[in-house]
VEXGUKOL-83554 format. One record per residue (C-alpha): x, y, z; residue number from 1; residue in three letters. Coordinates in Angstrom, 1 decimal. Layout:
N
DODO        X        Y        Z   num   residuo
DODO        X        Y        Z   NUM       Ala
...
This chain:
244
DODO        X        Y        Z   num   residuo
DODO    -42.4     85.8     27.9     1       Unk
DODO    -40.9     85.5     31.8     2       Unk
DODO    -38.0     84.9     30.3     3       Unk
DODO    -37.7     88.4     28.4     4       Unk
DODO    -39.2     90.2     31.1     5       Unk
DODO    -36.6     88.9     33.3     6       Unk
DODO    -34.1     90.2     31.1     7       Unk
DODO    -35.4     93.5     30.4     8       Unk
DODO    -35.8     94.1     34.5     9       Unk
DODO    -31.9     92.7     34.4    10       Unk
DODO    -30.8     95.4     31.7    11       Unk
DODO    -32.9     98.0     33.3    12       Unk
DODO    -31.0     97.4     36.7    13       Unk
DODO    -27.3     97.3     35.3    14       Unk
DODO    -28.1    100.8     33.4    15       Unk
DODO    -29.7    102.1     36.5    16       Unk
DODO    -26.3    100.8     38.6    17       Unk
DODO    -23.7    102.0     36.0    18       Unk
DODO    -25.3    105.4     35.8    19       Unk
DODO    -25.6    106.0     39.6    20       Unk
DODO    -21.7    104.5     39.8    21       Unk
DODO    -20.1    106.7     37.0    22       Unk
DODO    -22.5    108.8     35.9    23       Unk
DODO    -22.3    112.9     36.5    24       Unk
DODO    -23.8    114.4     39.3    25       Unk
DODO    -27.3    116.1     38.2    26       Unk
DODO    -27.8    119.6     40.0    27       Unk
DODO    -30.1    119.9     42.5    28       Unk
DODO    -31.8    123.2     40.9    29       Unk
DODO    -32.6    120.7     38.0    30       Unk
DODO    -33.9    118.2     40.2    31       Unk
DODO    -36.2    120.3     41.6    32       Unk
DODO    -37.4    121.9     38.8    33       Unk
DODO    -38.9    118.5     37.1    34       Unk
DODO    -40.0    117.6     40.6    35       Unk
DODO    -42.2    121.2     40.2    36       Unk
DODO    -43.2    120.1     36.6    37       Unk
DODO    -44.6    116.9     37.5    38       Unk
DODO    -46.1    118.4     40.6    39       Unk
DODO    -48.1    120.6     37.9    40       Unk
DODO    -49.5    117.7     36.0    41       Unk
DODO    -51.1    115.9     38.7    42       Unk
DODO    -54.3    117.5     40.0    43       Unk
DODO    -54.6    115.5     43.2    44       Unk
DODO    -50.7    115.4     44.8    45       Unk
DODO    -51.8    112.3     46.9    46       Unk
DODO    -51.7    110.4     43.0    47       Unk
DODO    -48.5    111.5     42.5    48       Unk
DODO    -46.6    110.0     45.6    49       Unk
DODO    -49.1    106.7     44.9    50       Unk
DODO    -47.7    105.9     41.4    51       Unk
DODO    -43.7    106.5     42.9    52       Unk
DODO    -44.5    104.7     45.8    53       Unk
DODO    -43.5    107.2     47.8    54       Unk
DODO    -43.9    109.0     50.9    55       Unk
DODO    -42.3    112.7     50.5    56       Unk
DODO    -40.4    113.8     47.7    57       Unk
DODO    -37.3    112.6     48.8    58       Unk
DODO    -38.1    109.1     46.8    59       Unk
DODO    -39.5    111.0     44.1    60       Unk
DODO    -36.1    113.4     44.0    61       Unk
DODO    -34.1    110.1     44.0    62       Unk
DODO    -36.1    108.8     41.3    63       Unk
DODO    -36.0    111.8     39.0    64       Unk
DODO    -32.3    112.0     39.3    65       Unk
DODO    -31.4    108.2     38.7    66       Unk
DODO    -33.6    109.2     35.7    67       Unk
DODO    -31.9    111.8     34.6    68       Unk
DODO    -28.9    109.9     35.0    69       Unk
DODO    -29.6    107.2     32.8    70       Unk
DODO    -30.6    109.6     30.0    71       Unk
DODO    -27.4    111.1     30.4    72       Unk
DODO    -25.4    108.1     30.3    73       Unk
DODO    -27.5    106.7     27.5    74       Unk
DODO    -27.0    110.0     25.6    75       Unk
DODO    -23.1    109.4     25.9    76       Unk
DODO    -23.4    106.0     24.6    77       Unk
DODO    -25.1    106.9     22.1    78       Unk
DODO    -23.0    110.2     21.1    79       Unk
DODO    -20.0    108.1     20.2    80       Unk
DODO    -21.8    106.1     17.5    81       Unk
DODO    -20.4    106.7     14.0    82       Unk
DODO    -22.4    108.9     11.0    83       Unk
DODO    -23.7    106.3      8.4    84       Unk
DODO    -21.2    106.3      5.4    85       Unk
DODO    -23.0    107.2      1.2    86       Unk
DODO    -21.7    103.3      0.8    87       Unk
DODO    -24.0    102.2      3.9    88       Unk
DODO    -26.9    104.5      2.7    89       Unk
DODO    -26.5    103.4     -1.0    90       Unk
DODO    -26.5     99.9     -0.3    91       Unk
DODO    -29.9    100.2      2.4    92       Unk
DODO    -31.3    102.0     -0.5    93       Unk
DODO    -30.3     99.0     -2.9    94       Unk
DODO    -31.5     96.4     -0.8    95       Unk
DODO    -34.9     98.1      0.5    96       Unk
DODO    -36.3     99.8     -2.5    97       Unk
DODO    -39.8     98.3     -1.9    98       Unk
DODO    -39.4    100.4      1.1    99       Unk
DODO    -39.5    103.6     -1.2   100       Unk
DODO    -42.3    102.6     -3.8   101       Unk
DODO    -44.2    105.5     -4.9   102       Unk
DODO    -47.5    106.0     -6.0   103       Unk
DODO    -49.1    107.7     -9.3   104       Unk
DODO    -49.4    111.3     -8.7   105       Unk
DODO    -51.0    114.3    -10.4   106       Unk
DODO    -50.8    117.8     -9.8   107       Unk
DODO    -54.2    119.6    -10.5   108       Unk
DODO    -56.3    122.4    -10.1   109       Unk
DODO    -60.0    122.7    -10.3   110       Unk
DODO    -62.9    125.6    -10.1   111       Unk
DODO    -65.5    124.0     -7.8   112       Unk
DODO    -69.2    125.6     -6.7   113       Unk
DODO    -70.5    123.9     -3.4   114       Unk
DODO    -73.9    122.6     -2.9   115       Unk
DODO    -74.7    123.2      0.6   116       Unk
DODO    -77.5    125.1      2.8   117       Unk
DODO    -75.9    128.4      1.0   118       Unk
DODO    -76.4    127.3     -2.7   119       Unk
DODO    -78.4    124.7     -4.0   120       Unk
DODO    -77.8    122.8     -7.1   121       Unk
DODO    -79.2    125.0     -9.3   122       Unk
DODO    -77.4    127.9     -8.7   123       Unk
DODO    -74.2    125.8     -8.7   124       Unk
DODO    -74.8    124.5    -11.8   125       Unk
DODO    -75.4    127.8    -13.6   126       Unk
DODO    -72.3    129.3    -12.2   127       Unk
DODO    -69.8    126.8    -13.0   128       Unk
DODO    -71.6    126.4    -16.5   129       Unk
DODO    -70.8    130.0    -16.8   130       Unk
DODO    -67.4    129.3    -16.5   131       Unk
DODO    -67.2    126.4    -18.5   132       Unk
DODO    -68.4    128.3    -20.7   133       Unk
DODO    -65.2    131.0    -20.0   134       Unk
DODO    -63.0    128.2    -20.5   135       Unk
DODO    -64.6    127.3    -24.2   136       Unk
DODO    -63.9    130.7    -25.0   137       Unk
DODO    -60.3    130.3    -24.7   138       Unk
DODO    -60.0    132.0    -21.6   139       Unk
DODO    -56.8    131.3    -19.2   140       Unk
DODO    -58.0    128.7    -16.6   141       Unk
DODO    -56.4    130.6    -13.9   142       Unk
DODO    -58.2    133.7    -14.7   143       Unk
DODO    -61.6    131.7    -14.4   144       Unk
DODO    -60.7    130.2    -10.9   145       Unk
DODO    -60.1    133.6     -9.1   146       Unk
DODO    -63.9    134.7    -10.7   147       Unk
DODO    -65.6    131.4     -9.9   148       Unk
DODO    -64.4    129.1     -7.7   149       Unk
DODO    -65.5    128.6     -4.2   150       Unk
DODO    -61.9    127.8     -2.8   151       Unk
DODO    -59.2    130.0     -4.7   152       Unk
DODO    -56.2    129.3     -2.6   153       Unk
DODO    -53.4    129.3     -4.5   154       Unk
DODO    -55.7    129.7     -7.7   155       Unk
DODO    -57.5    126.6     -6.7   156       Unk
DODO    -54.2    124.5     -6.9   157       Unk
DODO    -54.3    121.0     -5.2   158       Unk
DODO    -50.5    120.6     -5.7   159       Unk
DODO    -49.5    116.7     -5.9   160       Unk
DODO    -52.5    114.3     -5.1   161       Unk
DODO    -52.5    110.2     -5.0   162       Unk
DODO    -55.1    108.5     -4.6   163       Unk
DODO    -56.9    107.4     -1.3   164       Unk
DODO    -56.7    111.2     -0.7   165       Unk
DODO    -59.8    112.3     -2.8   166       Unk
DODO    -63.2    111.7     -3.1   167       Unk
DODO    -63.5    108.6     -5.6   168       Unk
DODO    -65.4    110.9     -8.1   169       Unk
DODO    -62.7    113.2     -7.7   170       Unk
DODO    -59.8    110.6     -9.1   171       Unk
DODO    -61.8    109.1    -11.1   172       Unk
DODO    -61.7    112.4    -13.6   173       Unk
DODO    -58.5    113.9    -13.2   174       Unk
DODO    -56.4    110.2    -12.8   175       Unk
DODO    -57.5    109.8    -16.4   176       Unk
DODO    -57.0    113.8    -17.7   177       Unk
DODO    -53.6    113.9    -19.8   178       Unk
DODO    -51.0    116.3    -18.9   179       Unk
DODO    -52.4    120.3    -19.6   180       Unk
DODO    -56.1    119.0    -20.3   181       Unk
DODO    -59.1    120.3    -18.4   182       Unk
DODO    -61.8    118.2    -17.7   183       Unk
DODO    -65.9    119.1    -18.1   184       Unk
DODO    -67.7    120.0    -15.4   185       Unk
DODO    -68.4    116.6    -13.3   186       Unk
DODO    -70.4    116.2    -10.0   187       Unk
DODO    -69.0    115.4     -6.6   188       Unk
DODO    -70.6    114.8     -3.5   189       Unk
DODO    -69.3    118.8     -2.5   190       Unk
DODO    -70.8    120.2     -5.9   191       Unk
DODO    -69.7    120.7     -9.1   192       Unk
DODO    -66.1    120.9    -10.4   193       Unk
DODO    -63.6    121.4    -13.3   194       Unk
DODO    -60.1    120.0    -13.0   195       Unk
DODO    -57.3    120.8    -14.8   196       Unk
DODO    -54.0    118.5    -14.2   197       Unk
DODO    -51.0    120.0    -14.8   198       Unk
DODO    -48.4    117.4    -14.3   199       Unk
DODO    -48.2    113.7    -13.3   200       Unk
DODO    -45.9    111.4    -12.1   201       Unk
DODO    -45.7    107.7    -12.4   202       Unk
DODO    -46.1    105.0    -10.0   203       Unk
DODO    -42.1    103.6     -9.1   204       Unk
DODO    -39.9    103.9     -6.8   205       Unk
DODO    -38.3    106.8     -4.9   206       Unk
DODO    -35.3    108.4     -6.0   207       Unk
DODO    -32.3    108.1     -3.6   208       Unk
DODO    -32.0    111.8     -3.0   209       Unk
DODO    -35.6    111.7     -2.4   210       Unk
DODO    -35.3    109.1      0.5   211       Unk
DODO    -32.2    109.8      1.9   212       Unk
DODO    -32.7    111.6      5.2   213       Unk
DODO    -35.1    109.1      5.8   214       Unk
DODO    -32.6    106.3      5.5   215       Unk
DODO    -29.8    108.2      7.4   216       Unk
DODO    -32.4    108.2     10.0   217       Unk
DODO    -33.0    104.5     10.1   218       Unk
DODO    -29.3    104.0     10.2   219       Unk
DODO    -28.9    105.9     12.8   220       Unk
DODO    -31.2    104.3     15.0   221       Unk
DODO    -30.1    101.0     14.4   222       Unk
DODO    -26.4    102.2     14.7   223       Unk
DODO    -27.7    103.5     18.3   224       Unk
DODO    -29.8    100.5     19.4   225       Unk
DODO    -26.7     98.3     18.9   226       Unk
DODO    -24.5    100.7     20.6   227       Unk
DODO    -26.9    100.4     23.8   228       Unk
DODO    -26.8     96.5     23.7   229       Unk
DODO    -22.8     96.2     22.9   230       Unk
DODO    -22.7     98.5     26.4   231       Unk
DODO    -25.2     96.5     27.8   232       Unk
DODO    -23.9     93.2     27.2   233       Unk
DODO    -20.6     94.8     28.6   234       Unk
DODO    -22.4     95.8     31.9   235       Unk
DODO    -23.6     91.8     31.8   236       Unk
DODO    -19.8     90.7     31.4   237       Unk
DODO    -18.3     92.0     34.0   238       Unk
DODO    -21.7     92.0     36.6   239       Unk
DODO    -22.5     89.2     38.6   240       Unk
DODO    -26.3     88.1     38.3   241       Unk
DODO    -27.3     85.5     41.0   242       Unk
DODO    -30.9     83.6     40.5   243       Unk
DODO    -33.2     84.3     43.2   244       Unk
């Protein structure tokens, strides 16, 4: 544990040194207006000089623009790193699909009546028997939701559900529904309900299209983090680092 500390405080110097040695001049305007910023944030200013160690805003000005400077020479480190190639992508994909596992989904729709302190149970239960009794009929379920339901956004669709995101008595009607069948009316701790599931989708893994920009993003943070330690290690090559 000392021994990465000690490294980490070594890194954190040679970045700090190479940025205030080559890196470009920050403008005072700038400096001053994150000086203002964090001015705002603090409530009592004497905190503010406490937690910089400081005893005007010179230190705190040095310290915002060393800052600024390593950002800006980590940001041109980093700038220069490659774009990951469909080869690299395809081959992340390949060796991390458990990475990309996908759970069973259904998309489904349901006309629900709460029970709460406005309606009680049995005038719930009367008014989505009513439109069971719709549905019997051979009426369009869509139709039904916009007279009945208690939440007909988007005609009471749910879009894509897995589960863990329902109620358990929820998924445990529509999960077993087949694709275009409507359910009976079944109890839920909000009320009553009829689902209808439109489609499903199997438990499997990810397509790559599906996953890609997630992958170029993991790519490109590794690409980066190796770009900041090959310039690090430089900055250890050619420093000299004396124990104390």
């Amino acid at each position: 544990m000392l021994d990465w500390s000690r490294e980490n405080v070594i890194e954190r110097v040679l970045i700090s040194q190479e940025a205030k040695a080559n890196g470009d001049k920050i403008p005072s305007d700038k400096i001053e207006e994150t000086l203002a910023r964090l001015k705002e944030q603090y409530e009592d200013p004497k905190q503010l000089y406490k937690d910089f160690n400081a005893e005007g805003d010179e230190k705190i000005k040095q310290d915002i623009e060393t800052q600024m400077r390593v950002e800006q020479t980590m940001s041109k480190v980093c700038e220069k790193t490659a774009k990951p190639s469909k080869a690299e992508i395809k081959t992340f994909y390949e060796e991390n699909k458990d990475q990309f596992r996908k759970p069973e989904r259904v998309r489904v729709a349901h006309i629900v009546k709460h029970v709460n302190w406005q309606t009680d149970e049995e005038s719930a239960l009367r008014a989505i028997n009513e439109a069971h009794e719709e549905l019997t009929k051979g009426a369009a379920f869509e139709m039904v939701v916009d007279r009945y339901t208690d939440c007909a956004d988007n005609g009471g669709d749910l879009g894509f559900i897995m589960k863990g995101q329902m109620v358990e008595e929820f998924e445990d009607v529509v999960f077993n529904l087949g694709i275009g069948q409507t359910s009976d009316i079944f109890r839920t701790r909000f009320g009553f309900h009829i689902a209808k599931v439109y489609s499903r989708e199997p438990e499997g893994i990810a397509d790559l299209d599906d996953v890609k920009d997630r992958i170029v993003e993991t790519l490109e943070e590794q690409m980066r983090s190796k770009a900041i330690d090959d310039f690090v290690d430089g900055l250890r090559n050619k420093a000299k680092i004396e124990e104390v």
